[in-house]
N, CA, C and O of each residue as an XYZ file, in Angstrom:
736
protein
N      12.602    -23.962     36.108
C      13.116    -24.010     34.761
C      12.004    -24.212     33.745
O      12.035    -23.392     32.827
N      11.020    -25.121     33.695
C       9.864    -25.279     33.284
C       9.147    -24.208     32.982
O       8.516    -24.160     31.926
N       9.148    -23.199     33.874
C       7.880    -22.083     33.829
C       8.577    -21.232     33.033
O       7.880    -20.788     32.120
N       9.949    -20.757     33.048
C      10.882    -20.089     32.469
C      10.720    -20.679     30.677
O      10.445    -19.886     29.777
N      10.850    -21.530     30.537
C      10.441    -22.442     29.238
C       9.403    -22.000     28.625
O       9.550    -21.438     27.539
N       7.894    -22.192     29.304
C       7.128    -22.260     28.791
C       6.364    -20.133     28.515
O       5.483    -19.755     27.743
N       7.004    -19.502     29.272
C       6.961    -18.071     29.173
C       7.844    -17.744     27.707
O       7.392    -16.999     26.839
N       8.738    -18.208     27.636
C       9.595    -18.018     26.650
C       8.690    -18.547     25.370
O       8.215    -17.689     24.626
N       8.442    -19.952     25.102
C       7.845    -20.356     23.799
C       6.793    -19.661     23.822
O       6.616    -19.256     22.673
N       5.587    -19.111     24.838
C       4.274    -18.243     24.775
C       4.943    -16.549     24.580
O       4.288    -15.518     24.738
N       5.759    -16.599     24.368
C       6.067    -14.718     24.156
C       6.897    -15.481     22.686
O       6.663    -14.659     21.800
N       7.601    -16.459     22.146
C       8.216    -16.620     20.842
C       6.174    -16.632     20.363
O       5.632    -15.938     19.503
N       5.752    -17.297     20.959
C       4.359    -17.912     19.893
C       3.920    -15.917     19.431
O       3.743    -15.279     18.393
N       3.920    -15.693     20.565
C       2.985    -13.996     20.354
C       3.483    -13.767     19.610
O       2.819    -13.825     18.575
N       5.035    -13.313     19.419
C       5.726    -12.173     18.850
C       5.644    -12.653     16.962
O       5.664    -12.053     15.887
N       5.549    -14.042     17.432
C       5.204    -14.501     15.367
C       3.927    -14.273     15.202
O       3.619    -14.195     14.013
N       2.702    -14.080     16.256
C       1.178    -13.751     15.758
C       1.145    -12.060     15.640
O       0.398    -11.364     14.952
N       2.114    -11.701     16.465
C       2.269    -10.201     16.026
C       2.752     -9.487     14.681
O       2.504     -8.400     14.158
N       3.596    -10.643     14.339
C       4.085    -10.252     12.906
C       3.250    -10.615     11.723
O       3.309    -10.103     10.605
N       2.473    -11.560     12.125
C       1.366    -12.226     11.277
C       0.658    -10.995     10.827
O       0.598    -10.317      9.801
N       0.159    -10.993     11.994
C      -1.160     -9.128     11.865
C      -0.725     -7.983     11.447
O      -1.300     -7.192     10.700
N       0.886     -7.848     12.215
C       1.342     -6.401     11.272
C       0.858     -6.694     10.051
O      -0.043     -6.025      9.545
N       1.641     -8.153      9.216
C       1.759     -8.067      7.661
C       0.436     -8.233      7.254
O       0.340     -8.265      6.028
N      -0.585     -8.346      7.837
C      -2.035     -8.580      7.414
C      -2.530     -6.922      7.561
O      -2.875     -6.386      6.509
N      -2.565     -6.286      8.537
C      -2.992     -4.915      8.808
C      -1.823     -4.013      7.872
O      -2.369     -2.917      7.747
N      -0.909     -3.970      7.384
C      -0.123     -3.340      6.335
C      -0.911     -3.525      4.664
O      -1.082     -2.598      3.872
N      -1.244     -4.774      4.478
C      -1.551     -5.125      3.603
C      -2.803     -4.491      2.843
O      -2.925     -4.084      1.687
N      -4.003     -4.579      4.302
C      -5.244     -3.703      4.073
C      -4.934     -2.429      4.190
O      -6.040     -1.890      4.250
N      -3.994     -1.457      4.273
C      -4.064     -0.580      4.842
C      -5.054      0.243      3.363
O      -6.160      0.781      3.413
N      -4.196      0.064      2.254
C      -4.914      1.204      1.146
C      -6.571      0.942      1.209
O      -7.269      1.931      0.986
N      -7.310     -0.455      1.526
C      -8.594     -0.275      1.763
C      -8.986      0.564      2.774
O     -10.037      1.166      2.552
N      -8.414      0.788      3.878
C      -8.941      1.449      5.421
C      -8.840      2.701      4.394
O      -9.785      3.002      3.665
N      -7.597      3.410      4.404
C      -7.135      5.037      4.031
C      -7.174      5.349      2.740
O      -7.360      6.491      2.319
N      -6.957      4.093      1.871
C      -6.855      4.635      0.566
C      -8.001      5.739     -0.421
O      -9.188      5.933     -0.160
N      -7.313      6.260     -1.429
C      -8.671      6.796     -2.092
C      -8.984      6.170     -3.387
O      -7.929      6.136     -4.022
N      -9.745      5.764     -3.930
C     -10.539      4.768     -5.390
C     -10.048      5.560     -6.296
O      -9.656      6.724     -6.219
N     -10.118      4.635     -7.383
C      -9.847      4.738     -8.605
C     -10.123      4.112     -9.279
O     -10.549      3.088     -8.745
N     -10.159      4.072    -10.545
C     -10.924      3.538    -11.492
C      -9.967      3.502    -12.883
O      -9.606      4.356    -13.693
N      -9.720      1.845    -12.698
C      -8.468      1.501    -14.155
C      -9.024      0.788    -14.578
O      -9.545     -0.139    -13.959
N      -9.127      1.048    -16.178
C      -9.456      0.048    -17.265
C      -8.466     -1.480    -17.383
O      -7.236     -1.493    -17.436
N      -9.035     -2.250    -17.397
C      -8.344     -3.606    -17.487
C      -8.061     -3.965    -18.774
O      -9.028     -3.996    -19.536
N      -7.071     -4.221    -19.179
C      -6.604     -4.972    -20.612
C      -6.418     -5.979    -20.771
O      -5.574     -6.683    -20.216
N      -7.704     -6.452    -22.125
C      -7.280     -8.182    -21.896
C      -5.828     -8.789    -22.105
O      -5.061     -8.545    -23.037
N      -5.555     -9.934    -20.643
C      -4.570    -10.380    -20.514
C      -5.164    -11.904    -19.971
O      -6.250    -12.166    -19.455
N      -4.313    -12.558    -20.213
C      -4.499    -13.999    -20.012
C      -5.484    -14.327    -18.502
O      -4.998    -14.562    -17.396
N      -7.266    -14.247    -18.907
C      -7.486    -13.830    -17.870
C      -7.984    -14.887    -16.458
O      -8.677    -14.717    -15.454
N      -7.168    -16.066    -17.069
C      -7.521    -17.423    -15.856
C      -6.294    -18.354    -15.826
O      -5.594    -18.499    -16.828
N      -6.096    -18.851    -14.905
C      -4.940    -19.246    -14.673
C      -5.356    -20.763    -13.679
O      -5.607    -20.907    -12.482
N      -5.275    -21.796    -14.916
C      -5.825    -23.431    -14.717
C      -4.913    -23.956    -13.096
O      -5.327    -24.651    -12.169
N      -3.703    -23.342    -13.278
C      -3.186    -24.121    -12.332
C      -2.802    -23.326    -11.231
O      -1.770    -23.528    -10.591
N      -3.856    -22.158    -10.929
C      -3.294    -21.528     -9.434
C      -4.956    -21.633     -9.053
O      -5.262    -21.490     -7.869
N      -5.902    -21.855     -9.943
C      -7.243    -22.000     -9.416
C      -8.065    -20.182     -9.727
O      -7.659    -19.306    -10.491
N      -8.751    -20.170     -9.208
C      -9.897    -18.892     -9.772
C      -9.138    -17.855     -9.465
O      -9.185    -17.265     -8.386
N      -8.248    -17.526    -10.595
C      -7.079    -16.529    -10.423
C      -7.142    -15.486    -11.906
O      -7.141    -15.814    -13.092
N      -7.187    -14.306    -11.339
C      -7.277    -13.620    -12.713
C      -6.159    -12.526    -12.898
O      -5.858    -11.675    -12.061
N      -5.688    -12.670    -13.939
C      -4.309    -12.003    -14.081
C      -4.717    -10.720    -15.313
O      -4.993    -10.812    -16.510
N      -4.599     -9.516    -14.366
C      -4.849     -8.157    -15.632
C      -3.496     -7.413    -15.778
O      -2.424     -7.353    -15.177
N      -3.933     -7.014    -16.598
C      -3.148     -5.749    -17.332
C      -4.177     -4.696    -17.724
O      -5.330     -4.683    -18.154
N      -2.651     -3.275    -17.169
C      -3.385     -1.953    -17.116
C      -2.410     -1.330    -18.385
O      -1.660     -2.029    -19.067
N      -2.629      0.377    -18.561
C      -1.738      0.451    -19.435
C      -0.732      0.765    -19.286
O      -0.140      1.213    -20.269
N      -0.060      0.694    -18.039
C       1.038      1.068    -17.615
C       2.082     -0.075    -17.265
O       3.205      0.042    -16.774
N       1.163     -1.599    -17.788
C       2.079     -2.844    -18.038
C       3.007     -2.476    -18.583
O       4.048     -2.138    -18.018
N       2.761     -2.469    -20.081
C       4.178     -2.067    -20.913
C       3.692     -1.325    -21.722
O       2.732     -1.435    -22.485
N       5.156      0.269    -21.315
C       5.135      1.276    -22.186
C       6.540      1.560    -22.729
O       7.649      1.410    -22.216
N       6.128      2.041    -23.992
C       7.045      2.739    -24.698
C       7.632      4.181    -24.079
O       6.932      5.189    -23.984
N       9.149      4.100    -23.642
C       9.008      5.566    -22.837
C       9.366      6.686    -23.439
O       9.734      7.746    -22.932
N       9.177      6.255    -25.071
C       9.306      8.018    -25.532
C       7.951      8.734    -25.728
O       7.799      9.928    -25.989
N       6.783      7.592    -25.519
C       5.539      8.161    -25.476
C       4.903      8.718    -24.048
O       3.692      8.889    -23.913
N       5.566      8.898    -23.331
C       5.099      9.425    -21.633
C       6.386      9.872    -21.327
O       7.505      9.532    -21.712
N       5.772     11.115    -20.171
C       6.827     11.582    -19.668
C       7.060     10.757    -18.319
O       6.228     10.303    -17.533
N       9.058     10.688    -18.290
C       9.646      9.759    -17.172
C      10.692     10.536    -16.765
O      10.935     11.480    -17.518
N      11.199     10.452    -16.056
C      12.786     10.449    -15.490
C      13.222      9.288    -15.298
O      13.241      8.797    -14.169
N      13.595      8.728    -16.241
C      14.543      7.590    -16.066
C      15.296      7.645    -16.998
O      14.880      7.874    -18.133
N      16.945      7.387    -16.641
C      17.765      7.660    -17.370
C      18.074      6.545    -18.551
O      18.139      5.327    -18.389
N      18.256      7.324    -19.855
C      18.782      6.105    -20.842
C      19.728      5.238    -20.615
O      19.613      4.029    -20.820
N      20.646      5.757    -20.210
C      21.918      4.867    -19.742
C      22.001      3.636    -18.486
O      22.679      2.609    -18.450
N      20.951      4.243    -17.426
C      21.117      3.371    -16.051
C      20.268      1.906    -16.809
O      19.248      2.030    -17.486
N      20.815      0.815    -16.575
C      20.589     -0.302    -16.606
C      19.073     -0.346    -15.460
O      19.594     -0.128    -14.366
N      18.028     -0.461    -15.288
C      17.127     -0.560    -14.351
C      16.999     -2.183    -14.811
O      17.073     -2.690    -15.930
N      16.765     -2.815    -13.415
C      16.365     -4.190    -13.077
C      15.350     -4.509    -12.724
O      14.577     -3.602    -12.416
N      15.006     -5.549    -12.638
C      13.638     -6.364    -11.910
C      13.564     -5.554    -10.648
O      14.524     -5.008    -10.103
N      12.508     -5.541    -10.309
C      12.129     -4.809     -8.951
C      12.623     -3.677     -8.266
O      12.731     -3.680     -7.040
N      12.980     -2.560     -9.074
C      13.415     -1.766     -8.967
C      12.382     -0.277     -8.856
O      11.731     -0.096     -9.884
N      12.227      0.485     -8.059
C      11.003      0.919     -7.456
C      10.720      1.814     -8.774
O      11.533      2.040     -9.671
N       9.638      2.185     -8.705
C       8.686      2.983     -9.454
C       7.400      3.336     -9.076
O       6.556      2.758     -8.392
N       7.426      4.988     -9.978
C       6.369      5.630     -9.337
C       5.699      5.741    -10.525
O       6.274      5.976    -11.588
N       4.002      5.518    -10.361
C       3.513      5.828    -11.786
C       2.568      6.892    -11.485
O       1.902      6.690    -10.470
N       2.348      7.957    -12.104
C       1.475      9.211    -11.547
C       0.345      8.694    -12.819
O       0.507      8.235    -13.950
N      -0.765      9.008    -12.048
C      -2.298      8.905    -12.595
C      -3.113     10.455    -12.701
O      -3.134     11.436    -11.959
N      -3.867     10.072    -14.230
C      -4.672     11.350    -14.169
C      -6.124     11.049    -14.513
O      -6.302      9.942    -15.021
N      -7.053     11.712    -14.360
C      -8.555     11.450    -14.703
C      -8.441     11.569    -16.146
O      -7.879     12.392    -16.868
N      -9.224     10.376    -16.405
C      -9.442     10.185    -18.285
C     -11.138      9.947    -17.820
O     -11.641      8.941    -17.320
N     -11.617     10.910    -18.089
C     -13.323     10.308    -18.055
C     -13.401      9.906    -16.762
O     -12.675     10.267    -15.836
N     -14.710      8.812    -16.721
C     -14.628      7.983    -15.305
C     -13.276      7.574    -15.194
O     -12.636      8.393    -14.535
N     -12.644      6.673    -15.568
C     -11.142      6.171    -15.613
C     -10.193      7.070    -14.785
O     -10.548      8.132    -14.273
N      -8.769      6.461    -14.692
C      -7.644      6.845    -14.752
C      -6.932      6.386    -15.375
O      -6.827      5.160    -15.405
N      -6.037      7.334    -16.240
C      -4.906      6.736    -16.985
C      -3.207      6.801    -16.437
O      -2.812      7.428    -15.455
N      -2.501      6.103    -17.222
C      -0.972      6.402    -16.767
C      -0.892      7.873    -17.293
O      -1.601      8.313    -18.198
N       0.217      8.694    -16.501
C       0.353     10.263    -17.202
C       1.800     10.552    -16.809
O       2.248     11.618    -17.232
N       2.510      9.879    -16.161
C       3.712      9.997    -16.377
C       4.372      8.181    -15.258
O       3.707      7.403    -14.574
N       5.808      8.196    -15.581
C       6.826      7.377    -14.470
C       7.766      8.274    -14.282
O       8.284      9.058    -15.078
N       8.018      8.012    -12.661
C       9.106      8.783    -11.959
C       9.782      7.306    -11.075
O       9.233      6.222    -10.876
N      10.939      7.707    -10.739
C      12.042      7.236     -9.731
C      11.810      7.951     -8.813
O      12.198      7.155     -7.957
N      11.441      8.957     -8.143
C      11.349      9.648     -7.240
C       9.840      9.728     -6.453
O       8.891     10.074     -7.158
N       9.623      9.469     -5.240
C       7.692      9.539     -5.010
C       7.443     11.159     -5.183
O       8.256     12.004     -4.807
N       6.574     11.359     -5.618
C       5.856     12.279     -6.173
C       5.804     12.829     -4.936
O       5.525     12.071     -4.007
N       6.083     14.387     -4.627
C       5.235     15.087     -3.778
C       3.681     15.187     -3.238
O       3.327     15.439     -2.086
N       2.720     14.880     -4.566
C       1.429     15.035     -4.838
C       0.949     14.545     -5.685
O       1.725     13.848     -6.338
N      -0.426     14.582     -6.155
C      -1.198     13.995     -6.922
C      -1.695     12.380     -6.553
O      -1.644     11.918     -5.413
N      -2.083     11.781     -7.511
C      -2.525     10.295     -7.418
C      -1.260      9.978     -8.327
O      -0.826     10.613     -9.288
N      -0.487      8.015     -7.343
C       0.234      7.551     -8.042
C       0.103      6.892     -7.439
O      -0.514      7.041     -6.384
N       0.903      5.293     -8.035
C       0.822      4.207     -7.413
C       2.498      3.716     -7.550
O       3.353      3.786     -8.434
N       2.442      3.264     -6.354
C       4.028      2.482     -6.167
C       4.099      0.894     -6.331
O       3.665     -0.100     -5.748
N       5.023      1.255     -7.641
C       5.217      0.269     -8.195
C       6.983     -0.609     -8.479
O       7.977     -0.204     -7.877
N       7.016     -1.329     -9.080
C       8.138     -1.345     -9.571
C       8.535     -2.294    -10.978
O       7.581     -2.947    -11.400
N       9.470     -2.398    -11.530
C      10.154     -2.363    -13.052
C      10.156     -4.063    -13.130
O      10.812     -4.712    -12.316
N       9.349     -4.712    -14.196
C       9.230     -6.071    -14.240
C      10.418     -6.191    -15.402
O      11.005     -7.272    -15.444
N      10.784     -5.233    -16.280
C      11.640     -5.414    -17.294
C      11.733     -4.339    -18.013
O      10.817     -3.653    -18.468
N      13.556     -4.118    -18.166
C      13.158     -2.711    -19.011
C      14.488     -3.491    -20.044
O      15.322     -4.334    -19.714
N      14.250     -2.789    -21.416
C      14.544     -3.004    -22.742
C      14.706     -1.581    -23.582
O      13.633     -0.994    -23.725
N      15.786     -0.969    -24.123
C      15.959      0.386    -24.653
C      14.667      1.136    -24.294
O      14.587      1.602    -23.158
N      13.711      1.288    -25.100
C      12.614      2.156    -24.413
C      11.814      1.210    -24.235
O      10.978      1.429    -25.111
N      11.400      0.038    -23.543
C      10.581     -0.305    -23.559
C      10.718     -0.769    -21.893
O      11.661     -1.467    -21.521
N       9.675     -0.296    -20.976
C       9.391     -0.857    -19.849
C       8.052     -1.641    -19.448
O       6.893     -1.333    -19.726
N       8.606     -2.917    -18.601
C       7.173     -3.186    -18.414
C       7.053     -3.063    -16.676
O       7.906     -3.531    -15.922
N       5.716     -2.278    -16.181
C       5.838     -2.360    -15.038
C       5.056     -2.966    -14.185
O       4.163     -3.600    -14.747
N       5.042     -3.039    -12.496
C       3.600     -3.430    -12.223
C       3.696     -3.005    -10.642
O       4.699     -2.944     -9.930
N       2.249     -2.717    -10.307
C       1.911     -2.364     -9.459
C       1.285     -3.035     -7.763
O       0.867     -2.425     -6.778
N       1.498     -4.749     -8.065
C       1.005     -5.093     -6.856
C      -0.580     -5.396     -7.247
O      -1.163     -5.737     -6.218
N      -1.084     -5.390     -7.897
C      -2.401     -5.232     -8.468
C      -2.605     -5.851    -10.068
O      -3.275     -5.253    -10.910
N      -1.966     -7.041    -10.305
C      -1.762     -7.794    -11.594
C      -2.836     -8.844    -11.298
O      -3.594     -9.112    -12.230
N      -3.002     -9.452    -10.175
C      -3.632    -10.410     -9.463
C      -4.496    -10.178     -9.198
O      -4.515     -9.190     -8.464
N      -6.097    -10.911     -9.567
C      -6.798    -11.045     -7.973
C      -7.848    -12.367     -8.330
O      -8.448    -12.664     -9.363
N      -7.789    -12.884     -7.245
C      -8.108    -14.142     -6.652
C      -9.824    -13.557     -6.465
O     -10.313    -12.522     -6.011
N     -10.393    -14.819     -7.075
C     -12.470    -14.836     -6.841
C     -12.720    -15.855     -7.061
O     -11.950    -16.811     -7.157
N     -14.055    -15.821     -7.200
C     -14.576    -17.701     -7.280
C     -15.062    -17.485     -8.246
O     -15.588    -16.432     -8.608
N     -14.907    -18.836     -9.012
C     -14.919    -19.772    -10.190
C     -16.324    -19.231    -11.326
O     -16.433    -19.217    -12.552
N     -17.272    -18.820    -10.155
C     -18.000    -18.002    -11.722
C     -17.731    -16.404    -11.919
O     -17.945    -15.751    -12.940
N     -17.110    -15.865    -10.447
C     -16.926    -14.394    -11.031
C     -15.537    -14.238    -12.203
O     -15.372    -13.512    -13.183
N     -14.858    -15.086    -11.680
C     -14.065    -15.883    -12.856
C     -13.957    -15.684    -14.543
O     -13.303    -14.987    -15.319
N     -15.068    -16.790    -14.627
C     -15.483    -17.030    -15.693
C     -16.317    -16.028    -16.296
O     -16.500    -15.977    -17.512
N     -16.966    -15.011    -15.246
C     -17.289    -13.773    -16.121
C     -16.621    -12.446    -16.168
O     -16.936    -11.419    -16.770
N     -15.374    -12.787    -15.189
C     -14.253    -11.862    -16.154
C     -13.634    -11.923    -16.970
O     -13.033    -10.988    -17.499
N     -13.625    -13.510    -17.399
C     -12.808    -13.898    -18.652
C     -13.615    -13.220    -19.771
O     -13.202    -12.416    -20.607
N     -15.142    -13.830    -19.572
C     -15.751    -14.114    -20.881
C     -15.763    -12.369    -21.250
O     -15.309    -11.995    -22.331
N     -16.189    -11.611    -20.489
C     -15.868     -9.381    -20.457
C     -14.711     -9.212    -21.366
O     -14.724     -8.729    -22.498
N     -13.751     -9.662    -20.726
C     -12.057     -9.391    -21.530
C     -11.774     -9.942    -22.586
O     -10.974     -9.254    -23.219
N     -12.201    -11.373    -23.366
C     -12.513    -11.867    -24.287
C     -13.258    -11.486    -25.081
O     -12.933    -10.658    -25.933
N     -14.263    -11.929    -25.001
C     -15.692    -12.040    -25.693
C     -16.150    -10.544    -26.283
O     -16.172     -9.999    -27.386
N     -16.639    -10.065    -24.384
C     -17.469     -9.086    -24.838
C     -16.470     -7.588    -24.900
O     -17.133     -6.560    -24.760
N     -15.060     -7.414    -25.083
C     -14.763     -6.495    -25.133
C     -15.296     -4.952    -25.877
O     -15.310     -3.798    -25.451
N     -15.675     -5.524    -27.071
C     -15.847     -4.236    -28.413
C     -17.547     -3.605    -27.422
O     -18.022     -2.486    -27.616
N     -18.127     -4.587    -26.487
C     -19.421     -4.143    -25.864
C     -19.163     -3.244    -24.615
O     -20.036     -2.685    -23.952
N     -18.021     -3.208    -24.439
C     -18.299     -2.793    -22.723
C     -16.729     -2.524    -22.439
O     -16.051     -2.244    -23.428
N     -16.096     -2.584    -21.190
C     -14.785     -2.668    -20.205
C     -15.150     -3.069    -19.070
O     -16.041     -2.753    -18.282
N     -14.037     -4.084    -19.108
C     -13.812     -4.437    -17.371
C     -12.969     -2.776    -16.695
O     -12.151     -1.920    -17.035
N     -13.799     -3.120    -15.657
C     -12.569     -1.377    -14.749
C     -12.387     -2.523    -13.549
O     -13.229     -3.307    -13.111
N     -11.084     -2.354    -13.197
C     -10.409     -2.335    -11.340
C     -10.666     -1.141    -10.607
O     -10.097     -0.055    -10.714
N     -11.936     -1.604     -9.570
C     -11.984     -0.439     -8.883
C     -10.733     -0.708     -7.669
O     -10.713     -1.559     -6.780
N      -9.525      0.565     -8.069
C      -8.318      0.265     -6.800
C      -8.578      1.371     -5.879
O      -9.232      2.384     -6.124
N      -7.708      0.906     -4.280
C      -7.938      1.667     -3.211
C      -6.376      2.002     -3.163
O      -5.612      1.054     -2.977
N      -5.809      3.387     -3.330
C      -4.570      3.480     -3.086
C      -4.533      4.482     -1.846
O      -5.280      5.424     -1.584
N      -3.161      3.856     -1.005
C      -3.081      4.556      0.120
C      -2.146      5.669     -0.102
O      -1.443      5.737     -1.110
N      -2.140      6.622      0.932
C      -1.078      8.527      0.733
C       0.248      7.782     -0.262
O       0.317      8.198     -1.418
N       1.247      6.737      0.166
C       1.965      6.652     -0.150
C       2.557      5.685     -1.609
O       3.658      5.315     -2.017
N       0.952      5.538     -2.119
C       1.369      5.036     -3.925
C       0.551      3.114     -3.350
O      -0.086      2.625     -4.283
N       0.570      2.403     -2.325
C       0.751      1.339     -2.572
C      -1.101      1.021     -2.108
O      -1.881      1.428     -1.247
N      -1.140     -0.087     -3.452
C      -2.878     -0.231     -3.753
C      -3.416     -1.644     -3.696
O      -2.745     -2.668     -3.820
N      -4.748     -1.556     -3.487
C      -5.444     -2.738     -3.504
C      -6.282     -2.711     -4.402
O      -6.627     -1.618     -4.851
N      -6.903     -4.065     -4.966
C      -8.026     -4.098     -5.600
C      -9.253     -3.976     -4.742
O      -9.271     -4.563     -3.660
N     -10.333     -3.225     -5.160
C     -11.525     -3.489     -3.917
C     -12.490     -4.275     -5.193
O     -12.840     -5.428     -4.941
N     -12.824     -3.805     -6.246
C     -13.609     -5.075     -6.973
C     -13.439     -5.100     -8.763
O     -13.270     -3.995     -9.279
N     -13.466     -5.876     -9.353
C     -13.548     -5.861    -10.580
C     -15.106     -5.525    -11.493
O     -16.211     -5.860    -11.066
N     -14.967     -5.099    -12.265
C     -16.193     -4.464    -12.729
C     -16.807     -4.305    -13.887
O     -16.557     -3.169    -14.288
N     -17.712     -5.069    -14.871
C     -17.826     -5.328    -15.989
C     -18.762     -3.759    -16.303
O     -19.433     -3.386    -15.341
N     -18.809     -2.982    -17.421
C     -19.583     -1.462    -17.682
C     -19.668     -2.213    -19.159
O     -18.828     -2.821    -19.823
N     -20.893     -1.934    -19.342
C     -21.592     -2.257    -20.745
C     -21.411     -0.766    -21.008
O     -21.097      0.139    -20.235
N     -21.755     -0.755    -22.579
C     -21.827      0.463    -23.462
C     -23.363      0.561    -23.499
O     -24.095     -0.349    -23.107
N     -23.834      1.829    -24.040
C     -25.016      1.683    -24.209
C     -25.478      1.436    -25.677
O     -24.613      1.394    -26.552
N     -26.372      1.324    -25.895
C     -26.597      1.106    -27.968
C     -25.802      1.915    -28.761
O     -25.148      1.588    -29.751
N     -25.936      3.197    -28.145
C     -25.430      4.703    -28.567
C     -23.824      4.214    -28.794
O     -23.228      4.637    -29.785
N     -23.307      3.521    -28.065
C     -22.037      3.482    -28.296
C     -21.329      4.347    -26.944
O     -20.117      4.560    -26.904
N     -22.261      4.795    -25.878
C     -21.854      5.752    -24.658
C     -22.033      4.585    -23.725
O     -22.874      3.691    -23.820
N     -20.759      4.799    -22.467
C     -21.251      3.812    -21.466
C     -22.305      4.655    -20.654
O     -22.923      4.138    -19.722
């Protein structure tokens, strides 16, 4: 009875370290497969005292007005919190910008899967899984001081890794000075 016991709690112990790693190996996946991109960061409240060296961005596809981009989303349907979304991306320069929202995953192109933090007559705000990212205390403090300070000099960019199916990681944050010229 004993050995029967202890086979049982060592296959319960595995099967929760197995689920551990799926959700850890799911998580990295857009770093392994994904392909880069390059989003301008908008200053947003960019430290956060009580979660510790935490930096919270905004892209421009936080909150949009949706008579200024093309969407399929209907006027009438009530959309809720967490309600899926697709945001299709296009090359702006080095950058990528928002270029349309869909309800439907895109056949093609670059997009990221996201979903609906709040929607208001035309006004949606969305997000992508990529609002967050966690560093230490001076890379921190010199993403604040970029998004603050030195904005009118330069941009922070998120270099993201998105995988085939829309869902992304941050791989690093990235301060780009301008040059005198006014060219980065």
């Amino acid at each position: 009875m004993a050995a029967k016991r202890k086979i049982f709690l060592l296959a319960m112990m595995l099967f929760q370290l197995t689920v551990i790693a799926g959700m850890i190996a799911k998580s990295m996946l857009p770093l392994v497969n994904g392909r880069e991109v390059q989003l301008r960061v908008l200053a947003r409240d960019p430290r956060d005292i009580f979660r510790g060296n935490y930096v919270t961005l905004s892209y421009d596809f936080s909150d949009l007005n949706l008579d200024s981009i093309p969407n399929d989303l209907e006027p009438s349907h009530g959309y809720r919190f967490g309600d899926e979304i697709f945001i299709e991306l296009e090359p702006d320069g080095e950058n990528f910008k928002t270029a349309g929202i869909r309800t439907k995953q895109p056949s093609g192109g670059i997009f990221l899967r996201g979903m609906i933090k709040m929607h208001y007559n035309s006004t949606v705000s969305l997000g992508a899984g990529i609002e967050s990212y966690f560093t230490d205390l001076a890379k921190a403090q010199e993403v604040e001081q970029h998004l603050v300070r030195d904005n009118a000099w330069g941009e922070v960019v998120a270099r993201i890794m998105i995988a085939p199916g829309g869902e992304a990681r941050i791989r690093s944050l990235d301060y780009i000075p301008r040059r005198a010229d006014g060219i980065r």
